[in-house]
ZAZAMAR-54108 format. One record per residue (C-alpha): residue number from 1; residue in three letters; chain; y, x, z. Coordinates in Angstrom, 3 decimals. Layout:
// residues N
  lopa  marlo  bavo        yy        xx        zz
   NUM    ALA     A         Y         X         Z
...
// end
This chain:
// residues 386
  lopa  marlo  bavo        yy        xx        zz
     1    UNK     A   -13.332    41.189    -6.663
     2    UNK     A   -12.094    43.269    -9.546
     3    UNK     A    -9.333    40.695   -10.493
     4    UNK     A    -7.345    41.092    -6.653
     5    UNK     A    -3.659    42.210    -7.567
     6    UNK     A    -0.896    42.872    -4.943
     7    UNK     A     2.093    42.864    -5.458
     8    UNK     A     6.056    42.380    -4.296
     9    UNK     A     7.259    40.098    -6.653
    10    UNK     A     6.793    36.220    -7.089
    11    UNK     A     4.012    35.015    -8.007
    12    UNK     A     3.079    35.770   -11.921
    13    UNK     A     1.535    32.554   -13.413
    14    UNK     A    -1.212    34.999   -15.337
    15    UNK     A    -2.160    36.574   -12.324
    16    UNK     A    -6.186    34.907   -11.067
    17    UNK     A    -5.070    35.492    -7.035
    18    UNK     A    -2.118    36.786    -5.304
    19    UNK     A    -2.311    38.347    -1.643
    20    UNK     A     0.879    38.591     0.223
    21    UNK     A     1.922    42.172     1.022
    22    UNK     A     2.961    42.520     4.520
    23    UNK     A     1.791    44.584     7.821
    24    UNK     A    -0.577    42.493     8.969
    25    UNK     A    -3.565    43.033     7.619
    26    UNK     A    -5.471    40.587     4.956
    27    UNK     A    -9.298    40.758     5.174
    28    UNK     A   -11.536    39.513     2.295
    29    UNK     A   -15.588    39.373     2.233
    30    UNK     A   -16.803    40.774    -0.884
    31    UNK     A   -18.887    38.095    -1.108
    32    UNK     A   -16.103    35.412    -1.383
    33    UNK     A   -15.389    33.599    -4.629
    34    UNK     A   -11.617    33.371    -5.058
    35    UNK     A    -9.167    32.323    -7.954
    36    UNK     A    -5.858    30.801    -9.145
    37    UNK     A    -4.841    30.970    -5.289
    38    UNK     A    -2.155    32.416    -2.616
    39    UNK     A    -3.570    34.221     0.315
    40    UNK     A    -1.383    34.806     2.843
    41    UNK     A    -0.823    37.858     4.630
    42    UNK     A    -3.609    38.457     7.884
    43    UNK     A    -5.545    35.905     6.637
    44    UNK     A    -9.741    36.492     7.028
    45    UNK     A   -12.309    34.716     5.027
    46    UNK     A   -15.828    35.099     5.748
    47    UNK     A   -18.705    35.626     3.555
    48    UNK     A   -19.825    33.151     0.426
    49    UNK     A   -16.354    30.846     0.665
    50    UNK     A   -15.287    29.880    -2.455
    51    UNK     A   -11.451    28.909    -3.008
    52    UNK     A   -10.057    27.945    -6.100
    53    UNK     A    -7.001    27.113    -7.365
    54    UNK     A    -5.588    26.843    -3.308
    55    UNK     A    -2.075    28.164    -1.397
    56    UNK     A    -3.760    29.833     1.971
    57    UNK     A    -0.407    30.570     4.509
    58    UNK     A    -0.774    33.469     7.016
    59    UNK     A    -3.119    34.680     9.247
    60    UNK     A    -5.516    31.542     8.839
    61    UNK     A    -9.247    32.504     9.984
    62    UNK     A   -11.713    30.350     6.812
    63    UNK     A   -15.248    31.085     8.086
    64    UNK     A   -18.402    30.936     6.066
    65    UNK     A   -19.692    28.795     3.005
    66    UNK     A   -16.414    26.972     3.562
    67    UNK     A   -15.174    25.218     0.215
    68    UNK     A   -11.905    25.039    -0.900
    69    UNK     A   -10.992    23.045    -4.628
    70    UNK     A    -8.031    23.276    -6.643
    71    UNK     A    -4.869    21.171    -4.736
    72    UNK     A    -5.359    22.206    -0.958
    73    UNK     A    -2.598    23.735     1.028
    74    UNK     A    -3.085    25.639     4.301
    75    UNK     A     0.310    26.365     6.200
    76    UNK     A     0.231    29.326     8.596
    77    UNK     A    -2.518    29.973    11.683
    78    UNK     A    -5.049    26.966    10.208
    79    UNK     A    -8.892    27.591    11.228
    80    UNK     A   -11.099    26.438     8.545
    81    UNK     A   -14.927    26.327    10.586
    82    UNK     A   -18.150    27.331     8.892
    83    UNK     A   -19.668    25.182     5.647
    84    UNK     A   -16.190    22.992     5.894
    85    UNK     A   -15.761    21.044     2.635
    86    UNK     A   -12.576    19.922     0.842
    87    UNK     A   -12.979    17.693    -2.113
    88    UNK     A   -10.043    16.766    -4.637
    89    UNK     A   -11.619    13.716    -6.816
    90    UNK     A   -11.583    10.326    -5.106
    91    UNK     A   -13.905     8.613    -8.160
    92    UNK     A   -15.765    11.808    -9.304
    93    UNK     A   -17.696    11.113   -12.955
    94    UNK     A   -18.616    13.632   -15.537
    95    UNK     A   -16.840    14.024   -18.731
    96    UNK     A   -13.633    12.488   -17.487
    97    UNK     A   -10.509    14.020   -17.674
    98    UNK     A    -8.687    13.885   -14.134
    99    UNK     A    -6.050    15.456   -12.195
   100    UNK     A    -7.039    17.279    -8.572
   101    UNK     A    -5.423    15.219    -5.581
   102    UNK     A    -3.708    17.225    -3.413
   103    UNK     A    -4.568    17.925     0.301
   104    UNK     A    -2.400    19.262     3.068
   105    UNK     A    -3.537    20.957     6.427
   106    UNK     A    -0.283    21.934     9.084
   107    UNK     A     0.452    25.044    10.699
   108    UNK     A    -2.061    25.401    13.685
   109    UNK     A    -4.456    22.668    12.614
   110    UNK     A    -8.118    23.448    13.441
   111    UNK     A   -11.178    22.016    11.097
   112    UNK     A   -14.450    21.998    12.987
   113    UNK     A   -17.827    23.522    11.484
   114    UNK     A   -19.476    21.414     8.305
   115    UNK     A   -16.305    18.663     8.357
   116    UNK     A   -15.389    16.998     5.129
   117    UNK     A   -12.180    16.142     4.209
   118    UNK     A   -11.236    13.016     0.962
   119    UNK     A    -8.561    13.914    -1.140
   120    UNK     A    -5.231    13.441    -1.184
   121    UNK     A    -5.090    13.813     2.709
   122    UNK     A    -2.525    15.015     5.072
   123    UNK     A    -3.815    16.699     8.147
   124    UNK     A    -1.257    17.290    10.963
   125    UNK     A    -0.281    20.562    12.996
   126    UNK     A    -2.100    21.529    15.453
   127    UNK     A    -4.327    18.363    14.773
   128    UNK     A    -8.231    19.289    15.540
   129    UNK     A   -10.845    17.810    13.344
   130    UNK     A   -14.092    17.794    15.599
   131    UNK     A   -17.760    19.359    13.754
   132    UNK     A   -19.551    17.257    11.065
   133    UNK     A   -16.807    14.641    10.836
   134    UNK     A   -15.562    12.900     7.743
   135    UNK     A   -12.055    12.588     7.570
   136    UNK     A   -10.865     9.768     5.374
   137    UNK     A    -7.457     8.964     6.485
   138    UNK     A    -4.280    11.337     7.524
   139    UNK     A    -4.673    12.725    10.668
   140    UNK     A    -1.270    13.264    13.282
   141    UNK     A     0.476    15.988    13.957
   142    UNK     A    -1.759    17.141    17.599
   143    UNK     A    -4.422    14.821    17.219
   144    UNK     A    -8.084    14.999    17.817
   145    UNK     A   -10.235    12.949    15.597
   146    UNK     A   -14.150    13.032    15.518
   147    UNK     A   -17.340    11.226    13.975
   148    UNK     A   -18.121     9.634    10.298
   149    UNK     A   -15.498     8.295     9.546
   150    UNK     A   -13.182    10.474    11.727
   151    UNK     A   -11.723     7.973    14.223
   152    UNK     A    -9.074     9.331    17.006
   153    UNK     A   -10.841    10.848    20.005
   154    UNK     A    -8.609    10.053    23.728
   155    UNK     A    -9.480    13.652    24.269
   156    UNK     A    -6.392    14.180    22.164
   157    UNK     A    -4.306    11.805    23.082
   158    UNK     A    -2.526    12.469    19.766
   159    UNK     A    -0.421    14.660    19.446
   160    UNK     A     0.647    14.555    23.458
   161    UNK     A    -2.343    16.869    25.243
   162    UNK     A    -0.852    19.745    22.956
   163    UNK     A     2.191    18.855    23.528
   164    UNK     A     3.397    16.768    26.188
   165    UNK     A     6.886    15.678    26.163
   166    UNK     A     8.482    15.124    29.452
   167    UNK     A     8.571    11.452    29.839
   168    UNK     A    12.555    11.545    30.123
   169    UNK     A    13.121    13.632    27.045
   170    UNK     A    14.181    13.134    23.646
   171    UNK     A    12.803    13.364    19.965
   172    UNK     A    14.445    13.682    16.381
   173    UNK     A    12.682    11.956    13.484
   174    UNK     A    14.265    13.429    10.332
   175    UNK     A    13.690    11.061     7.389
   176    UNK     A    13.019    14.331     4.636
   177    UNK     A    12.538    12.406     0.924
   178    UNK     A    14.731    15.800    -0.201
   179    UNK     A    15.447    19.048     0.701
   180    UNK     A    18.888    19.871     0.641
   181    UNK     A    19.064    23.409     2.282
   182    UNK     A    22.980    22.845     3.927
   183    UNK     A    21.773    19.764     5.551
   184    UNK     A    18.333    21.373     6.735
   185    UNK     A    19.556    24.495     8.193
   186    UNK     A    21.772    22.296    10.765
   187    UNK     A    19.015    19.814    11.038
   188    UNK     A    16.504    23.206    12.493
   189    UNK     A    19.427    24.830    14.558
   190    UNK     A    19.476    21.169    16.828
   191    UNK     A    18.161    21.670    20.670
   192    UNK     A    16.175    18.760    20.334
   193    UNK     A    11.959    18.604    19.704
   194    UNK     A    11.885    17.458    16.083
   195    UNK     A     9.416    15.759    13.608
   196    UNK     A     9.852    16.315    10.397
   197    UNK     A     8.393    13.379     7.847
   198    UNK     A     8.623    15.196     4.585
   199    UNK     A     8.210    13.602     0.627
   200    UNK     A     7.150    10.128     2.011
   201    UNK     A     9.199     6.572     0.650
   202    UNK     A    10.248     4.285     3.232
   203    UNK     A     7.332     2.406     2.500
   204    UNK     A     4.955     5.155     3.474
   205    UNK     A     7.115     6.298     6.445
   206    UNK     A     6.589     2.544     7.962
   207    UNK     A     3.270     3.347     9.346
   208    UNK     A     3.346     6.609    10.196
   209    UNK     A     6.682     6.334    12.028
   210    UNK     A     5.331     3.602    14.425
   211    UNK     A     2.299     4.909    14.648
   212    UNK     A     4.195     7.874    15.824
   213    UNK     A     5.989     6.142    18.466
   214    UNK     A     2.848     4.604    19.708
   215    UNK     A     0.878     7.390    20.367
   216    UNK     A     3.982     9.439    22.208
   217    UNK     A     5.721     8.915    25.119
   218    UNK     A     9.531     9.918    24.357
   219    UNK     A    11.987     8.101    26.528
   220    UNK     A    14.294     8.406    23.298
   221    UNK     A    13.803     8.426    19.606
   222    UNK     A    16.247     9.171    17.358
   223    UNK     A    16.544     9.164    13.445
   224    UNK     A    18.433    11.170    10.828
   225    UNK     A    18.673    11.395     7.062
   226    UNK     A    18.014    14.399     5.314
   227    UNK     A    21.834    14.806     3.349
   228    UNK     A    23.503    15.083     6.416
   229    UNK     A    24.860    17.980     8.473
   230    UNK     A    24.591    17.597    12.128
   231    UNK     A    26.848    19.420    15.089
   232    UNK     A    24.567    19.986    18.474
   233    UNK     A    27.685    18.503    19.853
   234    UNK     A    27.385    15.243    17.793
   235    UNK     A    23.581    15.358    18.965
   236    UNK     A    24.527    15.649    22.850
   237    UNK     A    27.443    12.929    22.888
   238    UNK     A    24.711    10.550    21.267
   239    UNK     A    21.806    11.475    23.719
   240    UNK     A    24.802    10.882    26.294
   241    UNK     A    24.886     7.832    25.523
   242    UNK     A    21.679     6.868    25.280
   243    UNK     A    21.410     8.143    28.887
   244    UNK     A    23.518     4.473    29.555
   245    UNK     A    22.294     1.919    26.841
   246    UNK     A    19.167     1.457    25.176
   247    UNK     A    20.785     1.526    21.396
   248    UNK     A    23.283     4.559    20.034
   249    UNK     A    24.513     6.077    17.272
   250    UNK     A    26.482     8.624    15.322
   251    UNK     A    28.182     7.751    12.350
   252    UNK     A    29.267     9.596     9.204
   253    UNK     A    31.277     8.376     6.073
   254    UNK     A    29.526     6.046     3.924
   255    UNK     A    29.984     8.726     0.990
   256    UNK     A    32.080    11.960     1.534
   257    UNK     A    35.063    10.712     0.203
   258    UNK     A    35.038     6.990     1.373
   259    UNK     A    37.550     5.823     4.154
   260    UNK     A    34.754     3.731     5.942
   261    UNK     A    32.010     4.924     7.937
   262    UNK     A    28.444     3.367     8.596
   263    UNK     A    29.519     1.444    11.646
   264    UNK     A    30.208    -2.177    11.594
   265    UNK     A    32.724    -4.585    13.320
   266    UNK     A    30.492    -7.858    13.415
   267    UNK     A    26.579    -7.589    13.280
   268    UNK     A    25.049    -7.237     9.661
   269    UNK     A    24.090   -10.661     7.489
   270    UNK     A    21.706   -11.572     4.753
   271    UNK     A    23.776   -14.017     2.627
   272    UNK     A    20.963   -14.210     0.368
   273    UNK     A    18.473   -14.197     2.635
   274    UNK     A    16.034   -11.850     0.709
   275    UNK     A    18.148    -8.524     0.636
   276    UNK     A    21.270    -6.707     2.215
   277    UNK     A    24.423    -6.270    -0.417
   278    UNK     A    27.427    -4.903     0.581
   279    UNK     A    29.470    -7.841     1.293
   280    UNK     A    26.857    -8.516     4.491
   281    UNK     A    28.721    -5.005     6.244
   282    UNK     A    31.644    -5.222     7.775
   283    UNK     A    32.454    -1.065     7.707
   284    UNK     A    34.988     0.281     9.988
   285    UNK     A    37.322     3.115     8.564
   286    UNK     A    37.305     6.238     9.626
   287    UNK     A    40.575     6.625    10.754
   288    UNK     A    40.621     3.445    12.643
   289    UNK     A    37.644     5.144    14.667
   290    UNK     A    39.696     7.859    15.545
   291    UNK     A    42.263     5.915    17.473
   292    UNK     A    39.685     4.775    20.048
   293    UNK     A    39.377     7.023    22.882
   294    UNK     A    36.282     5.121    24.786
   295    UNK     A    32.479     4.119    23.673
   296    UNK     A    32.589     1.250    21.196
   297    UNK     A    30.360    -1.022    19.612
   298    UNK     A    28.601    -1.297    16.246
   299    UNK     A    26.169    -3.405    14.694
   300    UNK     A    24.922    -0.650    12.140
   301    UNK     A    23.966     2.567    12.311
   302    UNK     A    22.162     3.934     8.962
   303    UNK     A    20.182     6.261    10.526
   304    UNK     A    23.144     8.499    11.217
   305    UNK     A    21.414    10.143    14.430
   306    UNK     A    20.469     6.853    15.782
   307    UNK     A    18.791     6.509    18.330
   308    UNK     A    16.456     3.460    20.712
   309    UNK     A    14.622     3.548    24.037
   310    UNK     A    11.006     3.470    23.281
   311    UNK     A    10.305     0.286    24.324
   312    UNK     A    12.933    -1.215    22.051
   313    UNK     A    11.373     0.747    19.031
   314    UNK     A     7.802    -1.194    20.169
   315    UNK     A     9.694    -4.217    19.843
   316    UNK     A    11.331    -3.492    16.475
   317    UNK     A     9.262    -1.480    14.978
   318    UNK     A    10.613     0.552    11.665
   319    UNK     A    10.451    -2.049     9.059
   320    UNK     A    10.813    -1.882     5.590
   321    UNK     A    12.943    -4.963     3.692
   322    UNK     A    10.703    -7.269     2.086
   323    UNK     A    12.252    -7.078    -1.338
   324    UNK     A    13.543    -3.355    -1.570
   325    UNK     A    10.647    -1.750    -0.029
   326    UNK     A    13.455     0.154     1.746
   327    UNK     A    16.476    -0.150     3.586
   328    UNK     A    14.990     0.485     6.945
   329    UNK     A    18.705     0.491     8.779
   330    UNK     A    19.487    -2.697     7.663
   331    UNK     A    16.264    -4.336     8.782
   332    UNK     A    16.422    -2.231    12.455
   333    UNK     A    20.283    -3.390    12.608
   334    UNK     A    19.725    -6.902    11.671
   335    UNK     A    16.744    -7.816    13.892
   336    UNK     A    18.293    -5.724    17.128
   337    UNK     A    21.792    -8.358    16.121
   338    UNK     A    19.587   -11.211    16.204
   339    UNK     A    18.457   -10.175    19.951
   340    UNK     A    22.152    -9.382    20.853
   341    UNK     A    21.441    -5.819    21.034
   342    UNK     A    24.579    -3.831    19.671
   343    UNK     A    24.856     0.148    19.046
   344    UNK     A    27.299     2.155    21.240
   345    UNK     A    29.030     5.096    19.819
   346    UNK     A    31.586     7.453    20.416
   347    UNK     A    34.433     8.745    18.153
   348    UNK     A    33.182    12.403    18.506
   349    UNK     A    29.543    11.734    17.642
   350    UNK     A    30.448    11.872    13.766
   351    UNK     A    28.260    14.142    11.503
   352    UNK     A    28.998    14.763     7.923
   353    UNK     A    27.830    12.714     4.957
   354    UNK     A    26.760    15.146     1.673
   355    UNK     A    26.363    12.018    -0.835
   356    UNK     A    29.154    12.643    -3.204
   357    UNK     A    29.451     8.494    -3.964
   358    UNK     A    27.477     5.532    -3.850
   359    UNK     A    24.812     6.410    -6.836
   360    UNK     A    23.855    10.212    -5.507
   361    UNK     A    20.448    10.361    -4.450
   362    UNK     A    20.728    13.949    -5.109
   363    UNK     A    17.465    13.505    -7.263
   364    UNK     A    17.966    17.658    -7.883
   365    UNK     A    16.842    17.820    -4.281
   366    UNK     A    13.877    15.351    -4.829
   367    UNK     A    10.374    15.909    -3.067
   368    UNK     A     8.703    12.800    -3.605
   369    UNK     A     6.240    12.899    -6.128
   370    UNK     A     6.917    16.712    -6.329
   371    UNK     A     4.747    18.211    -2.905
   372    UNK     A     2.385    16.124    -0.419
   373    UNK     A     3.629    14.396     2.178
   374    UNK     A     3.499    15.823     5.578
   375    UNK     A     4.681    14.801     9.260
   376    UNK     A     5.475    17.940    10.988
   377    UNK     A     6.292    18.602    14.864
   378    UNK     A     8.400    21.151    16.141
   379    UNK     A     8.718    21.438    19.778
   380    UNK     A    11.843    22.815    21.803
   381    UNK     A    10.266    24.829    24.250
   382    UNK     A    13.354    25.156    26.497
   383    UNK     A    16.344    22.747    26.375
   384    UNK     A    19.224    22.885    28.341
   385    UNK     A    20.602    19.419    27.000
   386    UNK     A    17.324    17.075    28.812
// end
């Protein structure tokens, strides 16, 4: 492998492979075929793989005749099992120009011995993908799925035999279209286990979210946007609450300089019947909030660390408007109204709002369309707060 270069700089465009430099040690069969790739540091590959045109994180183990095309990602500590294929062409034909879809595999996922993976796939952490299957759909964060076409195996339990929640604790679902590092950093300091849906519409979060909720057993679920910075105090007022009612929420300012937050005096409307406007919100301001002492209601919460009981969430699931393809809050707030089910909050669960006014998307942030999609689980191992 005369074309291996190390070195301590970014990544050089020119450069055929790059191995990170670091203390743990990188091991590399002569025999492998390797190009256009990252190799991260500790990572061994066996004898006659061939990886091209690949990001490989750290200390991942790829074992023999195990193929790897242009467009798949490995994050850190991913086993790759002997003659494992990847492809990156869903309608392969020759003499056709076409672009490599892109395939994702999370930190700690483990790909069983002659498996083969379709394009354009996202493969959980720490999911397990059993010998000789054929995986043709995204796989959960923790889950076990086996056979051709990989179906989920009860052996898994996905993701809860890995990791099994206590069945009176709490989980964060962070809503991640962006990445906007302020808001991150206080989203990962928050005592709280965490998944982390990352470059996915509201469209494509539907399933997965629910799907999510189905498979675990969380006593509470609670959602955040991603342009948002969160206190842990915010966070344990609003599990506090939750404690007593099956609906709560923080709030924040409806843009960083507006006077009203995203909590509502009345429950939401749909004047038009097809799709929310603002006239169907009845916004409190913020410093009218201020003035109550007590737990108050709202009929809103805009995914402003908002959280329901599980079984409320299997009631009304996370739903998509008809005609936006979005607005998720609305629909949540709107059918939960309908049921007389109302959000209790607290003046000191506020968190603040980044979006500068009404038309920032903070597009500079975007990571739709720009990196796969991935759901990602983070467990708190200790939490004093359950």
């Amino acid at each position: 492998m005369n074309d291996v270069q190390r070195c301590d700089s970014s990544l050089v465009p020119s450069l055929s492979l790059y191995i990170e430099e670091d203390d743990e040690q990188t091991v590399i069969h002569p025999s492998a075929n390797i190009y256009n790739s990252i190799i991260g540091a500790g990572t061994r590959i066996a004898a006659f793989v061939e990886i091209g045109g690949s990001h490989i994180g750290r200390r991942c183990k790829i074992q023999a005749h195990a193929y790897l095309p242009p467009g798949v990602t490995l994050k850190d500590d991913v086993f790759i099992g002997p003659g494992v294929r990847f492809t990156n062409d869903r309608h392969p034909r020759t003499g056709e120009l076409w672009t490599p879809l892109e395939t994702y595999v999370g930190q700690g996922a483990s790909i069983g011995a002659g498996a083969i993976i379709l394009p354009g796939l996202t493969i959980g952490a720490n999911a397990v993908v059993g010998a000789g299957s054929v995986v043709t759909h995204d796989v959960l964060p923790g889950e076990t799925v086996v056979g051709n076409p990989a179906r989920h195996h009860p052996i898994g339990i996905s993701p809860l035999r890995i990791y099994q929640p206590d069945s009176d604790s709490d989980v964060l679902m962070i809503l991640q279209p962006r990445k906007i590092p302020q808001a991150i950093e206080s989203l990962e300091r928050l005592p709280i286990d965490k998944v982390w849906f990352r470059a996915m519409t509201e469209s494509e979060l539907q399933p997965k979210i629910n799907r999510f909720i189905a498979e675990t057993n969380y006593k509470n679920y609670l959602i955040v946007s991603d342009d948002v910075c969160v206190t842990p105090e915010a966070l344990a007022k609003v599990r506090e609450l939750l404690r007593l009612f099956p609906a709560a929420t923080g709030y924040c300012r409806v843009d960083s300089r507006s006077p009203q937050v995203n909590l509502t005096r009345r429950p939401v409307t749909l004047t038009n019947h097809k799709f929310p406007e603002w006239a169907d919100y009845d916004f409190f301001h913020f410093d009218d909030v201020q003035k109550i002492a007590d737990p108050f209601l709202s009929w809103f919460g805009g995914w402003s660390l908002t959280g329901l009981r599980r079984e409320l969430w299997l009631e009304f699931p996370f739903y998509v408007n008809a005609v936006t393809k979005a607005q998720t809050d609305f629909e949540t707030a709107y059918r939960l109204a309908h049921a007389g089910i109302p959000f209790i909050t607290h003046r000191d669960t506020y968190i603040e709002h980044l979006k500068r006014n009404s038309r920032d998307m903070r597009k500079e942030h975007w990571l739709i369309g720009k990196q796969q999609p991935s759901v990602d689980w983070q467990r708190q191992e200790s939490e004093s707060l359950r």
